[in-house]
C-alpha positions in Angstrom: 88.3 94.5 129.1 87.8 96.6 125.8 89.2 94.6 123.3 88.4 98.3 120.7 88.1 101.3 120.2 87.2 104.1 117.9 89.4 107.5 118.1 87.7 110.8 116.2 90.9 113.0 115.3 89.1 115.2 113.8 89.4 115.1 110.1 90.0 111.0 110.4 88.8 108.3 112.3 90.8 105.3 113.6 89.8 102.1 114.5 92.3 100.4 117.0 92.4 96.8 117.5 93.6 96.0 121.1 92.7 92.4 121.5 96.1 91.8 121.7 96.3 88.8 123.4 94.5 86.8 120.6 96.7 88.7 118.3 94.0 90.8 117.4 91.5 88.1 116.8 87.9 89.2 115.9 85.9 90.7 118.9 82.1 92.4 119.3 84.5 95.7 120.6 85.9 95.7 117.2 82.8 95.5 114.8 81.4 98.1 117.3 84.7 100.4 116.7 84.5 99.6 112.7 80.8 100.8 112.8 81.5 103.8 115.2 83.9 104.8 112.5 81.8 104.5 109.8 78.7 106.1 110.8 81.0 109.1 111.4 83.0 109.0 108.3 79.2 109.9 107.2 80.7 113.7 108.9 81.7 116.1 105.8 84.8 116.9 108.4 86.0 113.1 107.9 88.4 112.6 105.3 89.5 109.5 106.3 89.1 106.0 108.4 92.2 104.4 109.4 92.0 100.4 110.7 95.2 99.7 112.8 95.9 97.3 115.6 98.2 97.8 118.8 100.3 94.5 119.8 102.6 94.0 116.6 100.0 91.9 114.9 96.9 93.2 112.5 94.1 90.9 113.2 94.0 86.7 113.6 90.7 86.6 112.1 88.0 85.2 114.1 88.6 82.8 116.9 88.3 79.3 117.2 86.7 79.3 121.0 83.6 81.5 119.1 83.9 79.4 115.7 83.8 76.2 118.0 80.7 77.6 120.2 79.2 78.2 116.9 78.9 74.5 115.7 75.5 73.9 118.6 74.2 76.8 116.3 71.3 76.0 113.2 72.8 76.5 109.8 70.6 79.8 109.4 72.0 80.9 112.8 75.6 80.5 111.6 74.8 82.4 108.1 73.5 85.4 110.7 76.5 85.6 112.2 78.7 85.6 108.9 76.4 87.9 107.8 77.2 90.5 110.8 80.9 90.3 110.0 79.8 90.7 105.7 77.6 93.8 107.2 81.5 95.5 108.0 82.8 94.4 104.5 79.8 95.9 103.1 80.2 99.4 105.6 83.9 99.2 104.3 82.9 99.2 100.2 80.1 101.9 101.1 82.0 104.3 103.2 82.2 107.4 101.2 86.0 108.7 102.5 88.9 105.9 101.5 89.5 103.5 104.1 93.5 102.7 105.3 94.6 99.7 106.8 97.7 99.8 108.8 99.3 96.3 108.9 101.6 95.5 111.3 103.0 91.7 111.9 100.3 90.4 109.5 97.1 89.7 108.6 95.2 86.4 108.9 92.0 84.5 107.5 89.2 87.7 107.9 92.3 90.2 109.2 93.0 89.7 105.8 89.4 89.9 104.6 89.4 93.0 106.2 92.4 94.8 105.1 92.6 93.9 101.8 88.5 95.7 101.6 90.4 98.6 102.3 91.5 101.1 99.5 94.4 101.7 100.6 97.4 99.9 102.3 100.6 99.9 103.8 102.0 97.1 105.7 105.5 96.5 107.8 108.2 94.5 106.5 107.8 91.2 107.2 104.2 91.3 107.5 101.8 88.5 106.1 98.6 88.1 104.5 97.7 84.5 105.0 94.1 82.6 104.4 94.1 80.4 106.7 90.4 79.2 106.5 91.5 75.9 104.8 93.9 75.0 108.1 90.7 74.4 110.1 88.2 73.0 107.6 86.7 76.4 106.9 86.2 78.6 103.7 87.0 82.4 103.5 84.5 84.8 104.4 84.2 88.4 104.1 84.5 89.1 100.9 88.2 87.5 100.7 88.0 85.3 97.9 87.0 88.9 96.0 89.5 90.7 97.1 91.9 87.8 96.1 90.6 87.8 92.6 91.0 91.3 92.2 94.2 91.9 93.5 96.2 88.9 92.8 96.8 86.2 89.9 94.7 83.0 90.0 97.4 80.6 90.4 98.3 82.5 93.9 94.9 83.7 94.9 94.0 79.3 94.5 98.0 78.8 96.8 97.0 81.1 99.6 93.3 79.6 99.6 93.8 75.8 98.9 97.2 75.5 101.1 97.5 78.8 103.2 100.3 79.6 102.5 101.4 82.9 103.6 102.6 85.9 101.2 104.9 88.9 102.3 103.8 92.4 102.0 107.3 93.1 99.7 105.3 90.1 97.2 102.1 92.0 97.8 103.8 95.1 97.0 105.4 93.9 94.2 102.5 92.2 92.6 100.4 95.9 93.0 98.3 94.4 95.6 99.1 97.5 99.0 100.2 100.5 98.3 103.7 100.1 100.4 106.1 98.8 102.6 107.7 100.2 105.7 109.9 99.7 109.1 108.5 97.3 111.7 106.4 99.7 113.7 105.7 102.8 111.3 102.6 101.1 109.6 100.5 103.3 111.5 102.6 106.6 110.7 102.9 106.0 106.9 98.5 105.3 107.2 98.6 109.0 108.6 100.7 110.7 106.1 98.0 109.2 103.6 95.1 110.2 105.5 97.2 113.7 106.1 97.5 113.9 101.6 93.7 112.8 101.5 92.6 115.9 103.8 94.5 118.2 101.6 92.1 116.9 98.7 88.8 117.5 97.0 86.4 115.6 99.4 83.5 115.1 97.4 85.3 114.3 94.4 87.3 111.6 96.0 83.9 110.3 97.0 83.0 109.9 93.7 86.3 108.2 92.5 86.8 105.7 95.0 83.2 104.4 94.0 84.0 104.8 90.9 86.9 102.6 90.6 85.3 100.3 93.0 82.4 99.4 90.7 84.7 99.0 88.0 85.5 95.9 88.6 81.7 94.7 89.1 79.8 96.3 86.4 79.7 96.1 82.6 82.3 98.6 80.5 78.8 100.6 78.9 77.7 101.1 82.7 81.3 102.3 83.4 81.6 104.8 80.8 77.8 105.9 82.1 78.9 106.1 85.6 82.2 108.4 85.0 80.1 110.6 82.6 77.5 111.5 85.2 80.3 111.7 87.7 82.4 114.7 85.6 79.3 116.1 84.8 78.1 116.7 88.2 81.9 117.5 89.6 82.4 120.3 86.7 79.7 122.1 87.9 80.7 122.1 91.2 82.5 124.0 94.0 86.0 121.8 94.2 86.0 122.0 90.5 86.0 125.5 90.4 88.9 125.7 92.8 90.8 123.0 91.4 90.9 124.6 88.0 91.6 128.0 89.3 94.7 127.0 91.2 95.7 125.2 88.4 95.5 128.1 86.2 96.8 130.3 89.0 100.1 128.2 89.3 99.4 127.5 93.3 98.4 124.9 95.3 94.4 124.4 95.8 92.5 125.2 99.0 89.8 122.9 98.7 87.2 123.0 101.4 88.8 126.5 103.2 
């Protein structure tokens, strides 16, 4: 049974999660989707990948059979297998066309690792995004605790850690952590009408911006201010520029990459 797969639709690519028994629990079929999707978002046609899940539920995280299995394994061999699931994290930061997770039901210990790497989100009402780690003895992985510091306040970034307790997308919304809330069931639609608003855009220069932002929150002010000046210097010169400030001045919309 394929427990993933990876849809090209043309200017996007989408990464369904179909393990839906496990409520989309962590599977070899889906870090082969998520790298399938990646390696084509490399494809100047791409404008955007979409992670989405069928079943009513994002992902579980990684299951306990595997985790259990793992425990015969050397210390070194466990830190390899981490690593494999970091090495999607990592794809996810690198990719050069924004990333949108469609949550629907919730998100759970690396589920939520891995939507909240994306950089951009939508979630159903009544969805959750709960660390659970801490439930069975375990830490987050996958870059969650970063995310968490980002995104949240330190008192609830320690809550959802220390005690796993869960918090709502409306809280996430409200605290500026997704980008918005919809009806049960239209997570995926409203992750498509973003992708659709994307395509319309300058490609390159939302290459540069989503990196740009990204890095912000890693690297010193004085490499910031470096960064964005060799970004507008290389996108004024350029193509999308040229067209951007032309429609502009023309009063219509812009026709970037026609």
């Amino acid at each position: 049974m394929t427990l993933a797969r990876m849809e090209d639709r043309g200017d996007r690519a989408v990464v369904v999660n179909m393990n839906v028994t496990r409520r989309g629990a962590l599977s070899p079929d889906l870090y082969a989707a998520i790298r399938d999707a990646l390696a084509l978002a490399q494809e100047e046609r791409i404008r955007a990948v979409i992670l989405t899940a069928e079943g009513g539920f994002f992902c579980a995280g990684g299951d306990l059979n595997v985790l259990i299995a793992r425990r015969d394994l050397s210390e070194p061999e466990r830190r390899e297998k981490v690593d494999e699931l970091h090495d999607l994290v990592r794809g996810i930061r690198a990719c050069p066309v924004p990333v949108i997770a469609a949550v629907e039901g919730g998100a759970a210990g690396a589920g939520a690792s891995l939507a909240l790497a994306c950089d951009l989100i939508v979630a159903a009402e009544g969805a959750k995004f709960t660390a659970a780690y801490v439930k069975a003895g375990l830490v987050p992985d996958a870059g969650l605790t970063a995310s968490l510091a980002r995104l949240l306040p330190r008192p609830l970034a320690m809550e959802m850690c220390l005690l796993a307790r869960p918090v709502t997308a409306e809280r996430m919304l409200e605290l500026g952590a997704i980008n918005g809330v919809v009806p049960e069931g239209a997570a995926d639609q409203a992750a498509g009408e973003l992708a659709d608003a994307l395509a319309k855009g300058p490609r390159k220069a939302q290459s540069v911006i989503r990196r740009l932002v990204s890095d912000a929150y890693e690297i010193s002010e004085a490499d910031q201010l470096d960064a964005e000046r060799d970004g507008m210097a290389a996108a004024a010169g350029g193509s999308e520029a040229a067209e951007g400030i032309a429609a502009f001045l023309e009063k219509r919309a812009p026709r970037f990459g026609q």
